[in-house]
N, C-alpha and C positions, 0 to 999 in steps of 0.2 A: 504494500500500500504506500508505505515512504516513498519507495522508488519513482512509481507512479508518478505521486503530487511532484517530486523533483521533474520527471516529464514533462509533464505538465505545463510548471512551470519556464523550462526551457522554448516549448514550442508557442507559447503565449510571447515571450520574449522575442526571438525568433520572425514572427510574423510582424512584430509593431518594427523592427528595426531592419526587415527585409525592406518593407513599405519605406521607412524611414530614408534609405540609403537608394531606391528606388526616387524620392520625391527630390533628392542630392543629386542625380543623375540628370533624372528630368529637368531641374533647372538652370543645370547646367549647361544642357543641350540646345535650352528654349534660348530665342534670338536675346542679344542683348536690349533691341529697341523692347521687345515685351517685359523685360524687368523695369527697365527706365518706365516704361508707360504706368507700372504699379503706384499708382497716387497713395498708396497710407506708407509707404517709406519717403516722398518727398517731403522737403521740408517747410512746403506752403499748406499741404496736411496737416504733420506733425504741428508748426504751430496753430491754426486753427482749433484742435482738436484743443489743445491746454488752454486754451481762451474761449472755450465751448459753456455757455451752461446746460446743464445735465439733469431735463425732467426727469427726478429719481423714478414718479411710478409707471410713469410711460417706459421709463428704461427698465423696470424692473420688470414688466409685463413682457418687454420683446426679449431680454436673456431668460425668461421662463420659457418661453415659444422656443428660443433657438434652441436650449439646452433638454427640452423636455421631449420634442420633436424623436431627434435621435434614440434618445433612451427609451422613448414607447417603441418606436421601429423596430431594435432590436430586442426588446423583450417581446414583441410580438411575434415577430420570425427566428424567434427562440424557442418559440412551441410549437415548431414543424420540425421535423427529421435533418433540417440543416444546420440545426446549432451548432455543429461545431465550425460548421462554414462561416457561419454567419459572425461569431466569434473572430475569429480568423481573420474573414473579408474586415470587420468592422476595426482591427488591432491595425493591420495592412493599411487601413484608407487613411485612417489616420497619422497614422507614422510616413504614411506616403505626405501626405498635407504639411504636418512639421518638419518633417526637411524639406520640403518643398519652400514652405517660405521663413523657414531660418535659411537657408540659403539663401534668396534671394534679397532677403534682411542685410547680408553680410557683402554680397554683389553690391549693393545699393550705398549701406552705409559702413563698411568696413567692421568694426568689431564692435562700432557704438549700436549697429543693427541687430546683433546679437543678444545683446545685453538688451535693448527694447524690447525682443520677443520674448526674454526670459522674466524680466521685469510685468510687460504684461499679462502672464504666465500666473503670475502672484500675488496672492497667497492662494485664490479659488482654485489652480489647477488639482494640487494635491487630494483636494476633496471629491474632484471630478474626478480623479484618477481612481480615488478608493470607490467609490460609490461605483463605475461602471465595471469594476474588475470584479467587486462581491455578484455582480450580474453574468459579465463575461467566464469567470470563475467557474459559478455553476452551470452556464451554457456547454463548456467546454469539458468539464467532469462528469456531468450525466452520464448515465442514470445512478452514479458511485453515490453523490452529492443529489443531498433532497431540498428541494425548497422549502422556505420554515419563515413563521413568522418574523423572526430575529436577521435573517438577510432582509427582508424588504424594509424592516424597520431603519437598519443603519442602512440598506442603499437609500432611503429616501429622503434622511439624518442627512448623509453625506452630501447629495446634491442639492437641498437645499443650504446648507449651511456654503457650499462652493457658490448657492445663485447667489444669496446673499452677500459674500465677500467679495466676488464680481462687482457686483452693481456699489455697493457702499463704502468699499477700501481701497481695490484698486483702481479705481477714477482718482482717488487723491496721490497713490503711490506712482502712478503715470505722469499726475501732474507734474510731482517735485521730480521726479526725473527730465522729465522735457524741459525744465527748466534751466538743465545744467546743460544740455544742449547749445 
């Protein structure tokens, strides 16, 4: 059973950084004029965005949408016969998406690009991250792992407490970063 979950966890690994190293390729290949064209790393963006005011509940309402969107998706085609795919595709697409535009973060603005994606990043990703893995977790372990009140409690703990540090902390951690800009 040890061995297993160590599996497990290898091939969960595996697929986020296959994708990942995939989205590094990709953007590397794509023309340089398509990076230059990406308006949220220019710097007429950039500051717009730190001199934006920010209807908190109209913003809170659309990172519920974006963030909730995905995670019913994949819990939903998580109770077909493809969850492991779907686990899989869903670790892939995203690791494809993160290197995709951390790389082009770092094309655009050198290593200050870098540091904007990870800074943006924080503090809500970690809670995103935990909350879809107690999901992806048992997509990918079935039928070893049962679902149980106590997963859907912290998965739902986790993404809410991730929308909310979205929306209410890191708009201000953004700020004083673009600042130093």
């Amino acid at each position: 059973m040890l061995v297993r979950i160590h599996e497990n966890k290898k091939f969960l690994i595996i697929f986020c950084m296959l994708g990942f190293f995939a989205g590094i390729i990709y953007a590397n290949l794509m023309s340089e004029d398509t990076i230059a064209g990406m308006g949220i790393f220019s710097e007429f963006f950039l500051n717009q965005y730190s001199q934006a005011e920010i209807d908190m509940t109209e913003y809170l309402w659309y990172v519920v949408r974006v963030r909730a969107v995905p995670l019913i998706l994949v819990a939903a085609l998580g109770c077909t016969r493809l969850r492991k795919g779907i686990a899989a595709g869903f670790l892939a697409w995203t690791g494809f998406g993160g290197g995709m535009i951390m790389t082009s973060a770092v094309l655009k603005m050198g290593l200050k690009g870098l540091i904007l994606c990870l800074i943006a990043l924080t503090p809500h990703f970690v809670f995103y991250a935990a909350g879809f893995m107690v999901l992806l977790w048992y997509l990918f372990t079935y039928p070893e792992a049962k679902w149980n009140p106590s997963k859907m409690i912290s998965m739902v703990l986790f993404i809410i407490v991730g929308i909310l540090l979205e929306c209410y902390v890191n708009p201000i951690i953004m700020e004083l970063f673009l600042k130093t800009l």
